[in-house]
C-alpha positions in Angstrom: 148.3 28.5 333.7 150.5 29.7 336.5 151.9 32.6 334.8 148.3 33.9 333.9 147.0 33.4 337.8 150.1 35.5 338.4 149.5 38.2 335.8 146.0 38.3 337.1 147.1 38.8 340.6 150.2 41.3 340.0 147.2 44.0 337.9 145.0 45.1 340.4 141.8 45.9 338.2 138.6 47.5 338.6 136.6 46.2 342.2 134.2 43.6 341.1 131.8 45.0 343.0 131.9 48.2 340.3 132.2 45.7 337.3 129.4 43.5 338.3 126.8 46.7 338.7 128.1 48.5 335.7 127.7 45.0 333.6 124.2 45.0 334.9 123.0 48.1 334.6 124.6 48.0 330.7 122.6 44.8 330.3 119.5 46.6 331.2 120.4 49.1 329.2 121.0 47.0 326.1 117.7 45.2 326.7 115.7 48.7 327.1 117.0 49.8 323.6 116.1 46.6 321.9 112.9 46.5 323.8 111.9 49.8 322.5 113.4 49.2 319.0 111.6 46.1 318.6 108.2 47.4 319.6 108.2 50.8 318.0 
């Protein structure tokens, strides 16, 4: 478990910030789609 915390820590990754709102708006996205393709 330590060595993941550490691998996690040493890789500076995309600003959560940026992941959170691109995840969201993708959700959105997703849900349009299927929304639409459901009720066509």
């Amino acid at each position: 478990m330590n060595e993941l915390t550490y691998v996690l820590e040493a890789e500076p990754v995309l600003p959560m910030d940026l992941v959170g709102w691109g995840s969201l708006a993708l959700g959105l996205l997703v849900a349009a789609v299927w929304l639409g393709y459901l009720y066509r």
